[in-house]
N, C-alpha and C positions, 0 to 999 in steps of 0.2 A: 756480349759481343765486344764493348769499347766502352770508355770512360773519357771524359774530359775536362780538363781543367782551365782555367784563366788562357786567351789565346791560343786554344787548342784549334786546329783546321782540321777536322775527320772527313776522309773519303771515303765514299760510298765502296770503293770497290777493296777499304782494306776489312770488310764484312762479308764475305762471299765464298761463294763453294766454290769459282775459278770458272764456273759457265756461262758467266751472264745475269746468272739466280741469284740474287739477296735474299737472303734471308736471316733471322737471330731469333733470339729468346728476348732481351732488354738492353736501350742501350741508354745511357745515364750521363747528364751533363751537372756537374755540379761543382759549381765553383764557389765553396765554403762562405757563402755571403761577406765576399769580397767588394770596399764600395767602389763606386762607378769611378775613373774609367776603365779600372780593369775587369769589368763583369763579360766581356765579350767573349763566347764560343760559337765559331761560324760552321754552318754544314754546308758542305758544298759537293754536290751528288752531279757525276757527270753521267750515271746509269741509270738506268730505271728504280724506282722510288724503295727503300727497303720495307720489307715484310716484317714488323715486328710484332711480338706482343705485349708489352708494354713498351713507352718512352715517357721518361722522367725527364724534367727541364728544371734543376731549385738552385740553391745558394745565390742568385743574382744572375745565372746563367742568361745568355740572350742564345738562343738558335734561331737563324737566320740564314734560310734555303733562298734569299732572291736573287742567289745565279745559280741556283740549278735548273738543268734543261728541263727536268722531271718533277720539281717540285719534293716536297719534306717526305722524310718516311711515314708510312700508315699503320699507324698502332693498334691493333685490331683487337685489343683485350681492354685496353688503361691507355689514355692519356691523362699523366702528371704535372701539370707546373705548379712549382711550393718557392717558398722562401726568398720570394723574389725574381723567380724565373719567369722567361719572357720568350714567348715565339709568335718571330714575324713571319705571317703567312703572306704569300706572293697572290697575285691578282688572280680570279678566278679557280682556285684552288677549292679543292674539299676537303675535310678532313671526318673521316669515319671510325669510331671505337666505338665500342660497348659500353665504357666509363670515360668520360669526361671532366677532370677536376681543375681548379683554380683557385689556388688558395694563397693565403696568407702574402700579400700585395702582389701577387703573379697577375702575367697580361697576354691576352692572345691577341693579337691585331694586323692588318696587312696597315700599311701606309698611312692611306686616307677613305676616305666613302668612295672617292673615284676606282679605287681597287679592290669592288667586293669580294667575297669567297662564301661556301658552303661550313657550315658542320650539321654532321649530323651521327647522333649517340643517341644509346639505348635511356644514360642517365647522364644529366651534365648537374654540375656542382660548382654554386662563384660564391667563395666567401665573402664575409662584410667587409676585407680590403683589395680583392679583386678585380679583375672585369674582361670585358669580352669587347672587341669593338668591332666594328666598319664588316660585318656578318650583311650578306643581302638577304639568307634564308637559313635557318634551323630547323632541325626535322628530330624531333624526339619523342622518341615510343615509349618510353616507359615513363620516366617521374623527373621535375627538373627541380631545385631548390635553388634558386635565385637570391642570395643575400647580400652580392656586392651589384657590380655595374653589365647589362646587358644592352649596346645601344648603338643606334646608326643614326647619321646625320641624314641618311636616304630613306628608300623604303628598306624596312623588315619584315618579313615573312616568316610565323613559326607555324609550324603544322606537325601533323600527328597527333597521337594516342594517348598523348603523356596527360600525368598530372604534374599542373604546374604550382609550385607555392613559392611566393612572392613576400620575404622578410619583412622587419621591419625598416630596417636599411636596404634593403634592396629594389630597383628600379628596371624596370623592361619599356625604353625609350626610342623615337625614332623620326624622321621627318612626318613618314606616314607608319602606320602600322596596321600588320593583318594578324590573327591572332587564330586557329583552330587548334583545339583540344578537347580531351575528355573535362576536365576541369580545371580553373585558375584559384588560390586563395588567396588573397591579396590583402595585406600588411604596409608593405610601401607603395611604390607610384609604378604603376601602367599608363606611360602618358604617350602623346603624337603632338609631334612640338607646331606642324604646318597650322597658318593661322593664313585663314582662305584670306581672300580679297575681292574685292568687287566684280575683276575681269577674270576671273577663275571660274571652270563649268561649277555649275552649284546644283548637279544631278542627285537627287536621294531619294530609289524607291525603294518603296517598302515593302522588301521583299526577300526574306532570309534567306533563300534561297538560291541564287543570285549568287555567281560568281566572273573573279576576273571584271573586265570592263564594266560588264551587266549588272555589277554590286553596283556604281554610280561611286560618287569623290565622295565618300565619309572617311574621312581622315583616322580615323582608328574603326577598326572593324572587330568584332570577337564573335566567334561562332563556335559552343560552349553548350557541354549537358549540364554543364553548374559551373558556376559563378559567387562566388563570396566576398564580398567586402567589410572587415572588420574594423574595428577601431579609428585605426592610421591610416589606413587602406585610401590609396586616391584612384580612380579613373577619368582620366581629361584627356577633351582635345575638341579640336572646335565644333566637327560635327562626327558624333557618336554613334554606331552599328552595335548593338549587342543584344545577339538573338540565343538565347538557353535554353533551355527546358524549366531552370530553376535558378532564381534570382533572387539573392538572399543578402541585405544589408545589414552587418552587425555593426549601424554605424559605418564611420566611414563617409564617402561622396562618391559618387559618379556626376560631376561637371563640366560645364563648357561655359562655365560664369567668365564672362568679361571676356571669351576668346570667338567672339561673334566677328561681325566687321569694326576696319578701327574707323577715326571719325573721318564724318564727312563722305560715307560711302554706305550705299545699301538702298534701297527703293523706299526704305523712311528717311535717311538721311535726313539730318540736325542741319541747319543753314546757318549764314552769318549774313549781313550786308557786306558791302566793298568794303567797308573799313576794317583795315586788319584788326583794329582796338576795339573792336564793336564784337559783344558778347556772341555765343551761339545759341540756337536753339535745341532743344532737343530734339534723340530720331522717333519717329513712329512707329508701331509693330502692330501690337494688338488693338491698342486705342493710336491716340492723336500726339504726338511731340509738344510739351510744352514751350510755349514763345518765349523767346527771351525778353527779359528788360529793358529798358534804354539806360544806359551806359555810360556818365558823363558826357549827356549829349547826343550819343551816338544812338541811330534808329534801331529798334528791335527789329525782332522778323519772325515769321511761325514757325510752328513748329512742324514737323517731318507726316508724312501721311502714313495712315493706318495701311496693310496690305497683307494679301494672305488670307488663310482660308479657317475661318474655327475647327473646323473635320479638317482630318488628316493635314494640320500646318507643317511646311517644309523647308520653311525661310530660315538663315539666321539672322539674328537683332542686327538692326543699322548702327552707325557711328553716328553720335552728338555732333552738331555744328561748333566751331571753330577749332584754332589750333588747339585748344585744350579738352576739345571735346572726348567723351569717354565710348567704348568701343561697344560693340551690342555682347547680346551674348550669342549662345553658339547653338548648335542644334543635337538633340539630345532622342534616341529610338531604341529605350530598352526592351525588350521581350522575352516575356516567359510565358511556354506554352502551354507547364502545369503553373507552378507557384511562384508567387512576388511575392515578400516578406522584405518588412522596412523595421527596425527600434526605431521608437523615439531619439535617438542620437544620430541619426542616420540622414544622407541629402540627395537628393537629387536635385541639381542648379543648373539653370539656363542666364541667371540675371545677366543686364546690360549693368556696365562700369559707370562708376562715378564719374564728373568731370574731374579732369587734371588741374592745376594750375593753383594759384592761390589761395591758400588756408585762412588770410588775412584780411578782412573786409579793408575797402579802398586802397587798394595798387591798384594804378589810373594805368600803367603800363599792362597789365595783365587781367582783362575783361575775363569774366566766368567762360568755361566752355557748355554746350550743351553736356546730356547726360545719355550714354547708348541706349538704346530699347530693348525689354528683354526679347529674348530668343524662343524655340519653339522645343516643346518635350512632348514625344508621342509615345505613351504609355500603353504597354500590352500585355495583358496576363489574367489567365483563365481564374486563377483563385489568387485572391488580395488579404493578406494578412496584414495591415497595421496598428502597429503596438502604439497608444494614446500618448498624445505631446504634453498632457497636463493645462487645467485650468482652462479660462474661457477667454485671452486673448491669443491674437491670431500667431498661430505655432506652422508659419510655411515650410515645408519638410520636402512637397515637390513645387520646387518655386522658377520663376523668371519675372521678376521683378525689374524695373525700371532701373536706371541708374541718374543720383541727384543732380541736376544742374550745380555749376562751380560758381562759388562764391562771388559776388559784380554779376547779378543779372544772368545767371546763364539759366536754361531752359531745363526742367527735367522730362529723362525719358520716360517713354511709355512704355507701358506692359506687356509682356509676347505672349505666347498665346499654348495653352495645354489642353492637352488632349486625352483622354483616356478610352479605352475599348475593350471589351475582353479576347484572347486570342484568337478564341475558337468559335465559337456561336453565345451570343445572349442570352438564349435559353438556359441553358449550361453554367451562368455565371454566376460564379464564388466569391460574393466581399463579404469575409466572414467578420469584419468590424466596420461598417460602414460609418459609423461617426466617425470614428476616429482618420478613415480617410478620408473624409470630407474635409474635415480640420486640417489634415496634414496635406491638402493641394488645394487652398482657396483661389481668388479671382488674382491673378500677379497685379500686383500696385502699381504705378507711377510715381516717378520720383519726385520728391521736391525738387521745387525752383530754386534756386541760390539767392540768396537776400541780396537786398540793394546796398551799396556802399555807404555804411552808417553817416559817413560825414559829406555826402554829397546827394543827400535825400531829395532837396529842390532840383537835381539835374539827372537823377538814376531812380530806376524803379524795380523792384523784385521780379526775379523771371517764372515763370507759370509752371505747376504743375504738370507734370506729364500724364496719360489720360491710363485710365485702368485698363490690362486686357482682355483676353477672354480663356473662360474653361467648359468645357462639356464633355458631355459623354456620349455614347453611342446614342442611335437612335432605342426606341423603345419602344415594345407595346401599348395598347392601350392598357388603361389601368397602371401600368410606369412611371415612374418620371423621375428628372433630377440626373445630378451626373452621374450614378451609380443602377441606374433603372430598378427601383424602391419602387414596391407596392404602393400604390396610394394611401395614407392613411383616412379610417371613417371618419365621414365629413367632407373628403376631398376626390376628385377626380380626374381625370384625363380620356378624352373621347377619341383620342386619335392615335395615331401608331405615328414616330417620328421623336425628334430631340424636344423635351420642353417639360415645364414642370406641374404637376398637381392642383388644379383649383376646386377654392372653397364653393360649395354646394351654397346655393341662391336660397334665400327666406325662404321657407314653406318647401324645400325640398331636403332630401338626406340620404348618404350613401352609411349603408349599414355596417358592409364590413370591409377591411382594405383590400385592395385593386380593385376600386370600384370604374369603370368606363364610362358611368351616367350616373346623374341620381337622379332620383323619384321620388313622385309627388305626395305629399303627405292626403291620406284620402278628408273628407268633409268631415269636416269637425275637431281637426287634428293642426297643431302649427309647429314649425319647427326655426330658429333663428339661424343665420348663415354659418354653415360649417358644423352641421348639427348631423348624427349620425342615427338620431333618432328623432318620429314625430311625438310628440304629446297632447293629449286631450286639453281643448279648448276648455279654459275657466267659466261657468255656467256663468 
């Protein structure tokens, strides 16, 4: 149809059969990577938008529709930008092809996030110098290969069929983010930059199925037949939706460490006294905030209160007391309906942050802050496959740990709180390594206290630990127990159907074989010592 070069202005109607009708085969702007400022070729379409089958945009080209009535032409086969080419798409705009490509530093963008627009293609393509920006929603059916920048400072909405794979340089970012597909692979970062606040709805049911308003505010949402996370692979953001069929960590992290509330907000919330130079305490979650120290002088204060539910926790971690207090963590609900698989390289993180502020024991200007509380992770999947962390100290893999009180007395946080269930019914339920998941999600810790100012020991005191949180699992049958609902082993029992653990059989009683609900009495003449799974004949 046309070509153009550096300062080219092409009208829409010097393309046309003379009826009104646009139409062509390819029209091409390509300005031999020419540098700026003469990369500019404007379109400017006073007709209705042209029908083309492909449009190329490379050499440093800009195309730039924001005065036409009609908006850019619609490439119904191929859109190209290469080499540097650049198309500004105008407010609320869609753009529809079959291929979508973006290569080699090319850029598709309207303005700002205040001027969203649509694509939507069969396959989109952004190399590792690329990117896509200020998108409100993408819709892709087929396969998307993400290796440079896909991101909005608003909401993002992708949806469709597609499979999506996620580079090692490449990032799918956004204030909030919604995410449906056949499947994601993820190499770089899938993040949702929104970090709630105190006065923010803090709605999160549990409940996959759930769309629109009725999903509640989880800041990143994915709803997915498989999901991957290998190596490099990150998924963050402060409170996490991810419901699959098939949950599979090759390594990697799916986190919401440190992106809880920040300090001094949240229902554990970390305290300080009036004095601004007076240390914080930690926040609370699962256990109790540790109190801060006294401070050259200055009074301590407690720590943040525990809150929250061990079954099905929804909170996220509080902020640490004072200004340098550390932020909780965040809230974390993955689900898989068949399989969860984790490597030992692999994380799932709720923890509360460190305190900010001095690295240096005694600077009298900058009192420790509390430490945030860890956050909440509600674990769901029908069959548990984890690969062993190695050796017998504690290897946390699914963690929400506390974060330390800061140096001068500050207070460390307490533990948040995990949860595990299977998706479908207990009956049913598949931990085909139960040590090794027991190891890889113990009880989340409390932070250490921050030490007392070495040189002002007569006037300052160390701030307290933060208190440990909690972990369980579903309820259980009789004969269950533990957070994986385990047969009881012989020698031990459980009489009751609910959450709780396995006890050893009393002197002169024994359960013979495991899932024992009671043990029995050894008959006359027989004795057995506590946790005995057999009687024995009394010594004549």
């Amino acid at each position: 149809c046309a070509s153009g070069g550096a300062g080219t202005v092409f009208y829409a109607s010097q393309c046309g059969s003379g009826d009104g009708r646009q139409d062509a085969n390819k029209m091409l702007f390509d300005n031999g990577r020419l540098p700026d400022p003469a990369y500019s070729v404007v379109s400017s379409f006073s007709t209705p938008p042209l029908q083309l089958d492909t449009l190329v945009v490379a050499g440093g080209s800009l195309l730039d529709p924001s005065t036409a009535a009609y908006g850019v032409v619609h490439p119904r086969s191929a859109l190209l930008l290469s080499t540097g080419g650049r198309l500004a798409v105008p407010r609320g705009y869609r753009i529809v092809s079959k291929s979508v490509q973006v290569l080699s530093n090319a850029l598709i963008s309207s303005a700002s996030a205040l001027d969203p627009w649509t694509l939507e293609a069969d396959s989109l393509e952004i190399d590792t110098l690329s990117s896509v920006l200020h998108a409100s929603t993408v819709i892709l059916h087929e396969a998307a290969a993400i290796d440079g920048t896909l991101t909005s400072s608003d909401t993002l909405t992708i949806s469709g069929a597609a499979s999506i794979h996620v580079g090692a340089l490449g990032s799918i970012s956004a204030h909030t983010l919604h995410v449906t597909a056949q499947e994601i692979n993820i190499n770089g970062h899938v993040q949702a930059s929104q970090q709630l606040a105190e006065q923010d709805s803090q709605n999160f049911p549990l409940n996959c199925s759930a769309d629109g308003a009725e999903a509640g505010d989880y800041t990143l949402q994915l709803r997915l037949e498989s999901l991957m996370v290998f190596s490099a692979g990150v998924v963050a953001g402060s409170a996490v939706l991810a419901c699959t069929d098939n949950l599979l960590l090759y390594g990697g992290q799916i986190t919401a460490a440190f992106l809880g509330l920040p300090a001094g907000e949240g229902e554990g919330q970390g305290k300080q006294p009036g004095e601004d130079n007076a240390p914080g305490s930690g926040a609370g979650h699962g256990g109790v905030g540790g109190a801060s120290g006294e401070y050259h002088n200055q009074s301590s204060s407690e720590g943040g209160e525990a809150y929250d539910l061990d079954e099905f926790p929804r909170r996220l971690g509080s902020g640490g007391g004072g200004l340098n207090g550390g932020s909780g963590g965040g809230l974390l609900h993955p689900r898989a309906a068949e399989i969860f698989s984790m490597t030992s390289s692999a994380r799932i993180a709720a923890d509360g942050g460190n305190a900010k502020g001095p690295v240096v024991e005694d600077d009298s200007s900058s009192p420790g802050g509390g430490g945030g509380s860890g956050g909440s992770i509600l674990l769901e999947a029908q069959i548990i496959q984890a690969e062993g962390g190695g050796g017998m100290a504690r290897t946390c893999r699914i963690c929400a740990d506390g974060g330390n009180g800061g140096v001068n007395s500050g207070g460390g946080g307490a533990g948040g709180r995990l949860y595990v269930r299977p998706a479908l019914n207990v009956s049913e339920w598949n931990v085909q390594t139960p040590d090794e998941f027991a190891q890889a999600m113990p009880m989340p810790k409390g932070g250490f206290g921050g030490p007392a100012a070495s040189k002002r020991k007569k006037t300052s005191t160390a701030g307290e630990p933060g208190g440990d949180g909690s972990v369980r699992g579903p309820d259980c049958a009789p004969g269950r127990g533990g957070l994986i609902c385990a047969p009881c082993a012989p020698g031990t029992y459980k009489p009751f159907a609910g959450n709780g653990t396995c006890q050893v059989c009393l002197a002169g009683y024994v359960a013979p074989t495991e899932g024992a609900s009671e043990c029995v009495a050894c008959k006359e003449g027989h004795a057995a010592p506590a946790g005995s799974a057999a009687c024995t004949p009394c010594a004549p």
